[in-house]
C-alpha positions in Angstrom: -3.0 -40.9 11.3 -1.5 -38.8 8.5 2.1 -38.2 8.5 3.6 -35.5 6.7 6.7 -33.7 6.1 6.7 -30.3 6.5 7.0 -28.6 2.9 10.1 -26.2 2.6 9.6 -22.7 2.9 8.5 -21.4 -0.4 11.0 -18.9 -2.3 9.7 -16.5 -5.5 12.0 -17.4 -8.3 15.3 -15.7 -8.6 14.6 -14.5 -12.5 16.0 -11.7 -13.4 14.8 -10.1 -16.9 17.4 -8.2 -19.2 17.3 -4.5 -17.9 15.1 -2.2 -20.3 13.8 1.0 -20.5 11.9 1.2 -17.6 13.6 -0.9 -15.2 16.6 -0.8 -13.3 18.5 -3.2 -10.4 19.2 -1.6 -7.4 21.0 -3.6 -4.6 19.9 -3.2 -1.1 22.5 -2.5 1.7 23.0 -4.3 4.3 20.6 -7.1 3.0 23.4 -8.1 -0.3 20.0 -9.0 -1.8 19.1 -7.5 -5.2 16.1 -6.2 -5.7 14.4 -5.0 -9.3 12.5 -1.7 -9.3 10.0 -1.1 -11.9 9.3 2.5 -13.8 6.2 3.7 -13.5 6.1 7.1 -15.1 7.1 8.2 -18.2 8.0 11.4 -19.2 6.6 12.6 -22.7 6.3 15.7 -25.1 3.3 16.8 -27.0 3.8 17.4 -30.6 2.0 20.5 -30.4 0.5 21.1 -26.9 -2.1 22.1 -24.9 -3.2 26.1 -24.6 -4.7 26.8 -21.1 -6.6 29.6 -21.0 -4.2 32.2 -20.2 -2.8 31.2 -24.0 0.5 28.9 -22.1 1.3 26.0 -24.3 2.5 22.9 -22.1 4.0 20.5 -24.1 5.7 18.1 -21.4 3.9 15.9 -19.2 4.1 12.8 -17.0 2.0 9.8 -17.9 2.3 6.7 -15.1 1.6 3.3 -16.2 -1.8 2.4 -15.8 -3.4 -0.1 -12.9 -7.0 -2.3 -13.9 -8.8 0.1 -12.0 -7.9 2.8 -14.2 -9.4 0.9 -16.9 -12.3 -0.5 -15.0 -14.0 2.9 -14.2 -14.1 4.8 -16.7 -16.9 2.3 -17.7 -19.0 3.2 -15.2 -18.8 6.8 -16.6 -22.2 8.3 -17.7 -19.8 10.2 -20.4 -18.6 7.0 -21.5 -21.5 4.9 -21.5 -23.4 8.0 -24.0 -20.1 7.4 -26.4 -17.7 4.8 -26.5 -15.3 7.4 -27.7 -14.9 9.1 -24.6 -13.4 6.4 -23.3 -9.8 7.3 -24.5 -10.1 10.6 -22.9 -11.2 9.5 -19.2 -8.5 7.2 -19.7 -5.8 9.4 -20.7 -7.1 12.1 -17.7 -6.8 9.3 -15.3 -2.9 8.8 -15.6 -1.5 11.6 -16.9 0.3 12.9 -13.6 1.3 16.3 -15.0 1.2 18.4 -18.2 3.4 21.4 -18.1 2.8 23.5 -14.7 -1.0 21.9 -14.3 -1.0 18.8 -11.7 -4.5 18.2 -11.8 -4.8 16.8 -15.4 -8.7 15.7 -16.1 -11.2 14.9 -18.9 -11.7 18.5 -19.5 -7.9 19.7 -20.4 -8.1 16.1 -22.4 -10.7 17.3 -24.0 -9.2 20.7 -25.9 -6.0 18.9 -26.7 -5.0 18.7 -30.5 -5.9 15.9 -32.2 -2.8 14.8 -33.0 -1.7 15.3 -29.4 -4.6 12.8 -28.3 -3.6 10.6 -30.8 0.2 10.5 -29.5 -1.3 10.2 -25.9 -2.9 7.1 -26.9 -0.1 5.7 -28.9 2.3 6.1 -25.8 -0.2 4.7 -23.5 -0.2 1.6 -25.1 3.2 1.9 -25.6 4.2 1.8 -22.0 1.2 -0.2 -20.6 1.6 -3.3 -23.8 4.7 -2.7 -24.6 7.0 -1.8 -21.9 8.8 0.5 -23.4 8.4 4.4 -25.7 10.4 3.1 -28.6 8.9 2.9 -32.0 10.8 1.3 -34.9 10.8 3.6 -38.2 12.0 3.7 -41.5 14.2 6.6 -42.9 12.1 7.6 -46.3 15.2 8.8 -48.5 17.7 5.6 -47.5 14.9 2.8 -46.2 17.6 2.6 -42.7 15.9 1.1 -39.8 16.3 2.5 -36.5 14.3 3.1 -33.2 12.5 6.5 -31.8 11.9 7.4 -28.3 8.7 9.0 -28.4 9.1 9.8 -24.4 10.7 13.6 -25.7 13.7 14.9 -27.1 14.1 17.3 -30.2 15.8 16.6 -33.2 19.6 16.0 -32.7 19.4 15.3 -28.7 21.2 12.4 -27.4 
């Protein structure tokens, strides 16, 4: 005959990371138990943006942090499969939630973007799915200062 104790009930540890960009503590009423939320999307502007075909440039967009399934498949994609390129575009299609006044974002409007619009895409994508965070650390070229950039938006001179 085996005799045991039964074990304690099992709690998730009470850790509490330092709040960043991206995540904020809320406290639930009634409860007095404090909960962590998580951000998920991320607001962003295109350096130059994308022209539909009514000649509308729509710079700002929504990108959401990306789950495994987003990455898992667009490598079942024919597209994908033919070139490895096109990975980086189903990608980006997959969880960009908005861009400008268009909702239903795909591989096509991904597609006719600017280069250097896909290139920032995939910079903050990695940014917010690696990384955690949009800041970028830079160096001023005329005085070698170091400070950070939020690459989520802004214009020069915004707070």
């Amino acid at each position: 005959m085996r005799r045991t104790m039964p074990a304690p009930p099992r709690q998730a540890p009470q850790t509490r990371e330092p709040e960043q960009a991206g995540t904020a503590g809320t406290g639930e009423q009634g409860a007095g138990a404090e909960r962590d939320t998580l951000r998920t999307e991320f607001s962003f502007e295109l350096p130059r943006g994308y022209v539909d075909d009514s000649g509308t440039v729509h710079r700002h967009g929504v990108m959401r942090l990306a789950t495994a399934r987003d990455e898992l498949i667009p490598l079942r994609d024919d597209r994908v499969r033919e070139n490895s390129a096109y990975l980086s575009v189903v990608l980006i299609a997959r969880v960009i939630t908005r861009l400008g006044t268009i909702e239903d974002v795909h591989a096509g409007i991904v597609e006719n973007l600017f280069a250097s619009d896909l290139a920032f895409l995939q910079d903050f994508y990695r940014r917010i799915n690696a990384e955690g965070h949009t800041r970028a650390a830079v160096t001023c070229p005329s005085c070698q200062e170091h400070f950070a950039v939020d690459l989520a938006g802004g214009r020069l001179g915004e707070s």
